[in-house]
C-alpha positions in Angstrom: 79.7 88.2 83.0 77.9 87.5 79.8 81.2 86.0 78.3 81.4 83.8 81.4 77.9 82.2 81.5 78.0 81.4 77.7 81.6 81.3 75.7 83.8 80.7 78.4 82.0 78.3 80.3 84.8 75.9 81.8 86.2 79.6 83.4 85.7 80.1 87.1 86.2 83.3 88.5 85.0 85.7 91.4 83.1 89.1 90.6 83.4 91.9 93.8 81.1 94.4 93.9 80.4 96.4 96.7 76.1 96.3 96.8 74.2 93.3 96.6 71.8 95.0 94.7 74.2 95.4 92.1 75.0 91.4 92.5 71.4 90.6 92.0 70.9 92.8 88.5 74.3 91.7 87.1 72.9 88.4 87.6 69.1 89.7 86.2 71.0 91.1 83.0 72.6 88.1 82.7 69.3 85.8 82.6 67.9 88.0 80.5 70.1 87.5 77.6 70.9 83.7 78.1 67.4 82.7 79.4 67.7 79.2 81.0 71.4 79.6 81.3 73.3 79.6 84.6 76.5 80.5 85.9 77.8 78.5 88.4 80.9 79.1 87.4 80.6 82.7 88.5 80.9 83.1 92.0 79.7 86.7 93.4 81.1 89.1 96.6 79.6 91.6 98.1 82.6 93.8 99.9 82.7 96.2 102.7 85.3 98.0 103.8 88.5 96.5 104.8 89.9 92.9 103.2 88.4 91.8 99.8 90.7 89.1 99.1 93.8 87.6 100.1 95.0 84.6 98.2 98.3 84.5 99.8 100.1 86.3 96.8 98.3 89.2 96.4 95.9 91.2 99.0 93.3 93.8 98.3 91.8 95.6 100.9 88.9 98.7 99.9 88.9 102.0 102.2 86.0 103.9 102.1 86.2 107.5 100.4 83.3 109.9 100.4 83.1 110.5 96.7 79.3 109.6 96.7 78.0 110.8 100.8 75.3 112.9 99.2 73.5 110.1 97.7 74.4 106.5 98.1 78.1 106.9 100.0 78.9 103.9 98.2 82.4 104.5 97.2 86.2 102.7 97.5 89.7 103.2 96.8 91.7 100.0 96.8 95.3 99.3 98.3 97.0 96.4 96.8 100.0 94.6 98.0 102.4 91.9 96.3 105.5 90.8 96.2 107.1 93.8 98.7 105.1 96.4 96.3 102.0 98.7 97.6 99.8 100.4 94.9 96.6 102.2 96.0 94.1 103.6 93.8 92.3 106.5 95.3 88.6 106.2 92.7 86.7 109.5 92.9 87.0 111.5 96.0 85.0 114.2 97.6 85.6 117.6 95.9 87.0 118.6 99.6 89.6 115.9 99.2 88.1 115.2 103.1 88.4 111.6 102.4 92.0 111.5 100.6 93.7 108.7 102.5 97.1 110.2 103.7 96.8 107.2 106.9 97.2 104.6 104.0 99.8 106.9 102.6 102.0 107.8 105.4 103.5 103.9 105.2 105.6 103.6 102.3 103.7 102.9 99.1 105.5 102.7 95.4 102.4 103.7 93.4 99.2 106.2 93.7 96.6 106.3 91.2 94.4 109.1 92.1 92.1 111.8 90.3 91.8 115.4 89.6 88.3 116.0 88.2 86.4 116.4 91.4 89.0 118.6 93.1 91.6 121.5 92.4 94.9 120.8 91.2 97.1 122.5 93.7 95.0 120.8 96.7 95.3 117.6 95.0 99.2 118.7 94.8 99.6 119.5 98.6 98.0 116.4 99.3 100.0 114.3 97.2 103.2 116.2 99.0 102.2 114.6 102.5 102.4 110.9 101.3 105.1 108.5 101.2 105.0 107.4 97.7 107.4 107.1 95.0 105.3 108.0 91.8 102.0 109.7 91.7 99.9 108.2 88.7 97.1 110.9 88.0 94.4 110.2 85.5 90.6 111.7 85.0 91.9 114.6 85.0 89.2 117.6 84.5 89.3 120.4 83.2 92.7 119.6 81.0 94.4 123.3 82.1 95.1 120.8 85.9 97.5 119.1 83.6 99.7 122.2 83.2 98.5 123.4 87.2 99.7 119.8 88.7 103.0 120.0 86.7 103.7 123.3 88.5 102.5 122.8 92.2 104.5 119.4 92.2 107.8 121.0 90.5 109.8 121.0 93.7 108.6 117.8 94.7 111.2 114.5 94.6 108.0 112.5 93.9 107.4 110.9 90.0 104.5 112.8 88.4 103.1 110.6 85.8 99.5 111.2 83.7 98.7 107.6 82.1 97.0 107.1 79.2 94.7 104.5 78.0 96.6 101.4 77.8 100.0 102.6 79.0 101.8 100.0 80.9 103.9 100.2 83.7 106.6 98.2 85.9 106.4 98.9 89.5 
């Protein structure tokens, strides 16, 4: 945002975020370091769930996950969709793995990217059985023995087990 108000001011682009009070100090910490400096080049969203954007290409729509109930229950996964392809990224989820979306799953999808911090390995396992997707992308992954755990509850599976790391790149 910073970059975008000062050295790349002939960029335009769109920030979503899903509070406006979240809008409103991005934009605060941004007049506070560049006093007298605006950014009209930065155009701001507030999202709910359901469509975020659609520019004919590519479509992102948010679904709402329980991850944060107990205190602001401001929290998304994301299902995007281009060119034929469906990736959804789960965020954090409840512990329970109540809010896991196997509706969004049960159409086919090529890619999840979900976690295993918040939740036990083999429920994340059986949950990840029920979908209808290719590979299963798991990162923030916590305690690391749910490495080991996930490998063996998902050995029978047909699915793709894959564990990412920072700056891996993939083809879908």
């Amino acid at each position: 945002v910073i970059l975008g108000t000062w050295y790349y001011k002939e960029m335009n682009f769109d920030i979503y975020m899903p509070e406006q009070r979240g809008v409103d100090a991005v934009k605060e910490y941004g007049k506070s370091l560049l006093p007298g400096r605006t950014a009209e080049n930065i155009r701001y969203h507030v999202y709910e769930a359901g469509m975020v954007f659609d520019d004919g290409n590519i479509k992102v729509t948010s679904v709402h996950s329980d991850h944060m109930s107990a205190t602001t229950d401001i929290a998304y996964g994301f299902l995007i969709e281009a060119d034929g392809k469906r990736v959804y990224i789960t965020g954090d989820l409840h512990g329970s793995l109540r809010d896991f979306p196997l509706d969004v799953l049960s159409v086919p999808t090529d890619v999840l990217i979900t976690e295993c911090a918040h939740c036990s390995a083999e429920k994340l396992a059986d949950k990840m059985k029920q979908t209808n997707v290719e590979k299963l992308m798991v990162i923030h992954v916590y305690p690391l023995d749910k490495f080991e755990k996930l490998e063996e509850c998902m050995k029978d599976s047909a699915k793709e087990l894959i564990f990412p790391d920072d700056g891996s790149e993939y083809q879908i």
